[in-house]
C-alpha positions in Angstrom: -206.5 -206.5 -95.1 -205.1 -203.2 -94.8 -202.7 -202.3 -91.6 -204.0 -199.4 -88.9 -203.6 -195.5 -90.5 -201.0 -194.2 -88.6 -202.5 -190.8 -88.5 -205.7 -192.3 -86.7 -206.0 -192.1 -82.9 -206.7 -195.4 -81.2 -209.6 -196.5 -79.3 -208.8 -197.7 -75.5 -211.0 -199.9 -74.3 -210.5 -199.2 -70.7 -211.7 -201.3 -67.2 -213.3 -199.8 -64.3 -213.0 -201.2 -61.0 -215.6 -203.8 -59.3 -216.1 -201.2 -56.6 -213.7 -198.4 -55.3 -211.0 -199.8 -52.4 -208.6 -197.5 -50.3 -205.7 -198.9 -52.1 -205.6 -200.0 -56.2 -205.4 -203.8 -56.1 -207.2 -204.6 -59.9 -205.6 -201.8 -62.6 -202.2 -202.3 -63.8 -200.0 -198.4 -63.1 -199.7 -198.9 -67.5 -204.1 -198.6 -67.7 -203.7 -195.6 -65.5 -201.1 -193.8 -67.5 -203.2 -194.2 -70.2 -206.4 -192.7 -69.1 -204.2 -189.9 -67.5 -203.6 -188.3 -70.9 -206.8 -189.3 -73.0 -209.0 -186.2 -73.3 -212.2 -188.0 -75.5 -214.0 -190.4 -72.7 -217.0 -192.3 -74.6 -219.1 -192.9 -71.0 -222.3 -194.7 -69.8 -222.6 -192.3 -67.3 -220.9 -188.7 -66.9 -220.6 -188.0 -63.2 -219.4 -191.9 -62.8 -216.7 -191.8 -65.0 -215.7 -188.4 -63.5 -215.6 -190.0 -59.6 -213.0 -192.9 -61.7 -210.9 -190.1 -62.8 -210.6 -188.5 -59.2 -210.0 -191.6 -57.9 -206.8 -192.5 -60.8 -205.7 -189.4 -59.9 -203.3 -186.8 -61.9 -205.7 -187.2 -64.9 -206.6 -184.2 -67.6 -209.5 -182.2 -65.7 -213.0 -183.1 -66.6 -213.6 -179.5 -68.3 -211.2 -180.3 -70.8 -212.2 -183.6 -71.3 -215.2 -184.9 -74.2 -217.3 -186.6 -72.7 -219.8 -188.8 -74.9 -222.8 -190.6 -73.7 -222.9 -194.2 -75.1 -225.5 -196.5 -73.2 -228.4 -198.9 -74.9 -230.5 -196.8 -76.6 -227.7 -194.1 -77.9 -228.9 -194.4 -81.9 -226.7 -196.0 -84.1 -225.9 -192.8 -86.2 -224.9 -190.6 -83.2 -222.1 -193.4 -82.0 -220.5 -193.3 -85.5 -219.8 -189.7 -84.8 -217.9 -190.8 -82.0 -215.5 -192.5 -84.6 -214.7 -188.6 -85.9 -212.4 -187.8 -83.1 -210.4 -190.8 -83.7 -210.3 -189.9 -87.6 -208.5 -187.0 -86.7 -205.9 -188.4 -84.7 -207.1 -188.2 -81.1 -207.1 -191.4 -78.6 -210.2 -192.0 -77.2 -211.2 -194.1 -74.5 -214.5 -196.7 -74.3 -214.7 -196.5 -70.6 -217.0 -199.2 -68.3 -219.0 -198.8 -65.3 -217.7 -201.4 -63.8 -215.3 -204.1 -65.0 -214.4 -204.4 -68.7 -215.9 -202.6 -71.1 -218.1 -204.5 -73.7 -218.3 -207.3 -71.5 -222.0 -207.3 -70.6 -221.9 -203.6 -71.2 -222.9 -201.8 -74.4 -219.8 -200.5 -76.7 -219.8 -203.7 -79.2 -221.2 -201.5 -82.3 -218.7 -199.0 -81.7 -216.1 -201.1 -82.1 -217.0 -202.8 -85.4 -217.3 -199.4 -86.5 -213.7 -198.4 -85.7 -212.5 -202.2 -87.0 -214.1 -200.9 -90.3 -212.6 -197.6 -90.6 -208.7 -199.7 -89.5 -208.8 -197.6 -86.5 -206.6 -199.3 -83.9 -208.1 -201.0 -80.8 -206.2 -202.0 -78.0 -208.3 -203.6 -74.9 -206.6 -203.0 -71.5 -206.0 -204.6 -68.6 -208.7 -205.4 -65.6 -211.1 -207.0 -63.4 -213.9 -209.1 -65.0 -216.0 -210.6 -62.2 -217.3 -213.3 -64.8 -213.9 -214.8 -65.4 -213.2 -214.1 -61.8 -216.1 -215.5 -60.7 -215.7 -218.7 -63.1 -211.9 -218.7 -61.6 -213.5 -219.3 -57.9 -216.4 -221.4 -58.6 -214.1 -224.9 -58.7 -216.6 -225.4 -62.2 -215.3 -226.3 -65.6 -213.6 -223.3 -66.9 -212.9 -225.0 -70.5 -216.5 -224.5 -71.4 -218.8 -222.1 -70.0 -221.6 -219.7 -71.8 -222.6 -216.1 -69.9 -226.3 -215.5 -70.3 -226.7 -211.6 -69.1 -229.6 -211.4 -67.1 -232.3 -213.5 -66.5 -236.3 -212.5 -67.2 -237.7 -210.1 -64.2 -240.6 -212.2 -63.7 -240.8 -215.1 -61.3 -242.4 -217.8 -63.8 -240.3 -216.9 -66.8 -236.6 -216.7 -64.4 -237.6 -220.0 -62.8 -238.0 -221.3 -66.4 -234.5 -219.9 -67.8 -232.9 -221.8 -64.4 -234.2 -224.9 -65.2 -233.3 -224.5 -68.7 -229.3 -223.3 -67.4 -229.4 -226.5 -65.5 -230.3 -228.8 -68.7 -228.0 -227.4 -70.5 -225.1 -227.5 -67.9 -225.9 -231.4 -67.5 -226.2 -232.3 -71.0 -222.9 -230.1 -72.0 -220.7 -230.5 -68.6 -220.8 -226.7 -69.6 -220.7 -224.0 -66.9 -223.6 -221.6 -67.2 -223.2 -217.8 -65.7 -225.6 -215.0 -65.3 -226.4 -211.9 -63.4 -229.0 -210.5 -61.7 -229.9 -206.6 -60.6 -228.7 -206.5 -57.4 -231.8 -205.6 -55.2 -233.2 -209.1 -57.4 -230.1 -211.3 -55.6 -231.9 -213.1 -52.7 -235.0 -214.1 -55.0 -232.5 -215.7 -58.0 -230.8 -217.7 -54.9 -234.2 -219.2 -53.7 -235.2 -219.6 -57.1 -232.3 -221.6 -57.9 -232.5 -223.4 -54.9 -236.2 -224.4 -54.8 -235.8 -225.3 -59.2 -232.8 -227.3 -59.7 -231.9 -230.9 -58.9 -229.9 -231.6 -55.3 -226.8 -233.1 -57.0 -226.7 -229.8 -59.2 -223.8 -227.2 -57.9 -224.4 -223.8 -57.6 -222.0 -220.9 -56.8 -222.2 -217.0 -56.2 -219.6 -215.0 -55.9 -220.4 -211.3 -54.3 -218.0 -208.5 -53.8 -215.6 -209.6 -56.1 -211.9 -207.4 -55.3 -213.8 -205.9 -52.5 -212.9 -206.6 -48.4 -216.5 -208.3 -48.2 -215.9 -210.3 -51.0 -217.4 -214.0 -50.7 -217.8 -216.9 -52.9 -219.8 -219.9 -52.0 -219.9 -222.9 -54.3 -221.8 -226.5 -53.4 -224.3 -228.8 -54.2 -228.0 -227.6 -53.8 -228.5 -230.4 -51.4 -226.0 -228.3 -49.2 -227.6 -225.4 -50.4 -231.0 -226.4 -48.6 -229.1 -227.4 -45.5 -228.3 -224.1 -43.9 -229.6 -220.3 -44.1 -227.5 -218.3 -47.1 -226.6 -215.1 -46.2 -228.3 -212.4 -47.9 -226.8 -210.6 -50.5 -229.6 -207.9 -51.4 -228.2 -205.1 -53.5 -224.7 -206.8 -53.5 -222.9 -207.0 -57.0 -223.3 -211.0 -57.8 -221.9 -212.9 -60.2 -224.3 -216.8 -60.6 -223.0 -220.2 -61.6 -224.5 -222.9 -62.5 -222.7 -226.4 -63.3 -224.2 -230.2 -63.4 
């Protein structure tokens, strides 16, 4: 295996916060230094990214920053041009939305490609609200699957829950997932009205943030009281038998 060409940039892989507080409590001062002097910014989302640099603070201005669009449908031969700035020695950074990059957000292909051309990555610290979320649930954080996001439809989500809860009972392994936030309340009564009472379920909303909450019990407990909505709040769901 050949070693990284020195005269190759390297490819940040760079966190965004869980939602923008008064006071940085979730990027190390080292992450911000580095996004301070990158000038290639491989970006879901342009104007974003730009409100993250403004809120880093003392960061190259966005006019002389390159800015390239990677999201799910960016084709396969237009992100291996993104590799081209790198080839000639610049550091670029794969920036996130929110949280880490990669980490249910698109960048993956990008990566191989830079592995194959021995272009150094180097992932950077951050917040990942599934570990965090794992972290506060109390379930088993030695084995645990994420599944993205659950089918849209009613039938078909109620379906993939009972099959999260099967498999979290025959493997003692916790299962994760994530909803769209406006979908929130309807995941938590359709988790509540599908799985077994002795089953535990935990969300965990807000995560960083000053609302943040995380509420882990039994459904039996579940069906006992009122849960608080959390329509259009950033949710993180567990599931663990």
């Amino acid at each position: 295996m050949s070693s990284k060409d020195s005269s190759q940039g390297t490819l940040y892989l760079i966190p965004n916060t869980l939602g923008k507080t008064p006071e940085n409590n979730t990027i190390p001062e080292y992450v911000l230094n580095v996004i301070r002097r990158l000038d290639v910014l491989i970006v879901e989302n342009i104007q974003t990214a730009s409100r993250y640099l403004q809120w880093v603070g003392e960061t190259i201005p966005d006019y002389k920053i390159d800015f390239l669009l990677l999201n799910k449908k960016t084709p396969t031969q237009e992100i291996a041009s993104f590799i081209n700035p790198l080839k000639k020695g610049r550091d670029a950074g794969l920036l996130s939305e929110a949280g880490c990059p990669v980490v249910a957000d698109p960048g993956s292909e990008l990566i191989k490609m830079a592995h194959a051309r021995h272009i150094r990555v180097s992932p950077l610290v951050g917040p990942s609200s599934i570990l965090l979320a794992l972290m506060g649930s109390g379930f088993n954080g030695q084995q645990f699957a994420f599944h993205g996001y659950l089918p849209i439809e009613q039938n078909p989500r109620r379906q993939a829950i009972k099959k999260l809860e099967q498999k979290a009972r025959k493997s003692q392994q916790t299962q994760i997932f994530m909803e769209a936030p406006h979908r929130n309340d309807a995941v938590v009564k359709d988790v509540i009205q599908c799985c077994q009472d002795d089953t535990r379920f935990c969300t965990a909303t807000n995560l960083t943030q000053p609302e943040e909450r995380i509420i882990s019990q039994a459904i039996h407990e579940w069906k006992q009281e009122n849960p608080p909505s959390i329509h259009k709040r950033p949710t993180i769901f567990l599931l663990s038998a």
